[in-house]
Structure formats: C-alpha cells, structure tokens
ChimeraX commands (.cxc) that place a marker at each C-alpha (Angstrom):
marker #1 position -130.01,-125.54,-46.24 radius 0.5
marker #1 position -131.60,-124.68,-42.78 radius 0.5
marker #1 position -133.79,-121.94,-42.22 radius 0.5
marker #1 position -132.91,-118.68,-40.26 radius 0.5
marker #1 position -134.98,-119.78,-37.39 radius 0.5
marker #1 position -132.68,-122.84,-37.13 radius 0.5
marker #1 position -129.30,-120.57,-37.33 radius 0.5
marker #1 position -130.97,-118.11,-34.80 radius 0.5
marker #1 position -131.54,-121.40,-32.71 radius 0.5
marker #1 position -127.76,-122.68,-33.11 radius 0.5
marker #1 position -126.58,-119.30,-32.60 radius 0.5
marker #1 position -127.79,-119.60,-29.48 radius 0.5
marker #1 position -127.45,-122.87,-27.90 radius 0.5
marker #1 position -123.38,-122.98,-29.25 radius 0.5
marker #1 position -121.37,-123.94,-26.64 radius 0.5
marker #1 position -117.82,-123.90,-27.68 radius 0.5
marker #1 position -114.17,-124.57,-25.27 radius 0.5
marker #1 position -111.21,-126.53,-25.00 radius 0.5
marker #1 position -109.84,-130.00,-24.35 radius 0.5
marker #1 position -107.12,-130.46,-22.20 radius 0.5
marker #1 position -105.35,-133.08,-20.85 radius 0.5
marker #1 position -107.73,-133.45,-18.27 radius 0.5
marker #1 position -110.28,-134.81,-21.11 radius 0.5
marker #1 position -107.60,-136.31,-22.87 radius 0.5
marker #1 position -105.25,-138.37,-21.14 radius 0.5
marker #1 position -103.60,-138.82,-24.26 radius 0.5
marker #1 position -102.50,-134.90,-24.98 radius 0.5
marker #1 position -99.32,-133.71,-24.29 radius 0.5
marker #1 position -99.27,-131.15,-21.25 radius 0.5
marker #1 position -100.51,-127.64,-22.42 radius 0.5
marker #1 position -102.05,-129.16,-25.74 radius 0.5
marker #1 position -105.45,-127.95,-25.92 radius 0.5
marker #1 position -107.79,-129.36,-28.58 radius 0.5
marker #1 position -110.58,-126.44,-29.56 radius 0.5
marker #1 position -114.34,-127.74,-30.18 radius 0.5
marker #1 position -118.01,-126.43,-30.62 radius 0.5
marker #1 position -120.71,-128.31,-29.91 radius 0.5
marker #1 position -124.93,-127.75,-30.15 radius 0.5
marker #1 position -127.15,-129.89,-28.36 radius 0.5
marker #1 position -130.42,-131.30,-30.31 radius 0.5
marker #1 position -132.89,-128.89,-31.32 radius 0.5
marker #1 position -136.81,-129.71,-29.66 radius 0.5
marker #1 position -139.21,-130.04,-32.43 radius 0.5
marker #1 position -143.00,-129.54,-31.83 radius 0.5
marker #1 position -144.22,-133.21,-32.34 radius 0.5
marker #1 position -141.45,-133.97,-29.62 radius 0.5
marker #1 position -138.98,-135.26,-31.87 radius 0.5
marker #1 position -135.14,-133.85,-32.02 radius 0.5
marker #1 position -133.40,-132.46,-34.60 radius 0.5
marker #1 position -129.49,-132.79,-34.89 radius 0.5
marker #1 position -127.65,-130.75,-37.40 radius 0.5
marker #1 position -124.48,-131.92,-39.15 radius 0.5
marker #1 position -121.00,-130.08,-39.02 radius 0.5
marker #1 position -121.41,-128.44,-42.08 radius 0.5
marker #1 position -125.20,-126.46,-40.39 radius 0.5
marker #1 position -123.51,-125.08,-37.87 radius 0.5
marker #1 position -120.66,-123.97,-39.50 radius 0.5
marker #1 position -123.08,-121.94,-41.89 radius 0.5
marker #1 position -125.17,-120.36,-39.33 radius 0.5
marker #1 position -121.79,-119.59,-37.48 radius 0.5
marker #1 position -120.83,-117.87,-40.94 radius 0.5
marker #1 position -117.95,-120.05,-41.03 radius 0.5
marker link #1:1,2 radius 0.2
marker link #1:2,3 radius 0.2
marker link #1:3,4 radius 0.2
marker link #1:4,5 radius 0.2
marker link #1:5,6 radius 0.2
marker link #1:6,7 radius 0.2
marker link #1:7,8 radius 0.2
marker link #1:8,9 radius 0.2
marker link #1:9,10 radius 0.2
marker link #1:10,11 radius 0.2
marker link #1:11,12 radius 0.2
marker link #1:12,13 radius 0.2
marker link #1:13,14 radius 0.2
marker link #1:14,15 radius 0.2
marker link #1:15,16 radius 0.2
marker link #1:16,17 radius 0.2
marker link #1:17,18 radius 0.2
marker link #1:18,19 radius 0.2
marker link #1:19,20 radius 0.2
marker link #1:20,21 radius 0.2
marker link #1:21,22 radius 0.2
marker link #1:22,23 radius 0.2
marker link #1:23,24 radius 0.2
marker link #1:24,25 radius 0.2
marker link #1:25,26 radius 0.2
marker link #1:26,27 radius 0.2
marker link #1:27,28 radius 0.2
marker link #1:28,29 radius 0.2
marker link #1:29,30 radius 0.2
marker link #1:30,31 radius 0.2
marker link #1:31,32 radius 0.2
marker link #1:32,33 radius 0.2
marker link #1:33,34 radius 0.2
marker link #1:34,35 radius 0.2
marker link #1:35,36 radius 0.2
marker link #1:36,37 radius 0.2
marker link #1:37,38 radius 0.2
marker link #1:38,39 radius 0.2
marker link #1:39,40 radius 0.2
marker link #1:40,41 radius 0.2
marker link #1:41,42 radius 0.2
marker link #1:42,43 radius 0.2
marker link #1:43,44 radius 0.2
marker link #1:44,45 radius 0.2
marker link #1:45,46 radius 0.2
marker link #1:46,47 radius 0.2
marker link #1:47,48 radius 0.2
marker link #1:48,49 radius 0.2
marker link #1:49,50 radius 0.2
marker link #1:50,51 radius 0.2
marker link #1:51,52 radius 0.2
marker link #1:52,53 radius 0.2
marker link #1:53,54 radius 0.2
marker link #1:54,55 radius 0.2
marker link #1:55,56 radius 0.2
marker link #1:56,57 radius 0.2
marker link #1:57,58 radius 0.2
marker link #1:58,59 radius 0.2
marker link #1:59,60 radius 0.2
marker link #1:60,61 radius 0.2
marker link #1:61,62 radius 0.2
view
C-alpha cells in the first residue's frame, strides 16, 4: 500500500503516450502501442524509490 503523499507524487510526475512505428520498427503502420510511465521518486537520504505496476495503477484509480 503507498501512502497518499506517494499517489499525489505519481499523480503528478505520470507521463503517459503512444508508440508508433517510429519506436517500434516492428509495428505495423498506424499500430500504436499505449503506455504510462513514472520516473523514480527522490527520497530524503538521496535514495530512489520505484513503484511497481500495480502502485501506479492504484493511485491512478485504475
């Protein structure tokens, strides 16, 4: 469970698009691939914190 200081955070910092072809040499032409990412969240002592798939899908109320 993360705390609503960490969902505020990944609210935030989401950053969400498309991959195309362009990324993807592999995709057909017009196939787009949809994604969200969130970069590391700074902790005090310095350190990093990454949350998994299933945090960010909660604080995205998904």
């Amino acid at each position: 469970m993360i705390s609503k200081k960490e969902k505020e955070w990944i609210k935030r910092n989401v950053i969400s698009g498309v991959a195309t072809k362009e990324d993807f040499p592999s995709l057909e032409e017009g196939q787009e691939i949809p994604f969200i990412a969130v970069p590391n969240m700074p902790q005090p002592d310095g350190t990093t914190k990454a949350f998994s798939i299933e945090e960010i899908m909660e604080a995205l109320g998904k």
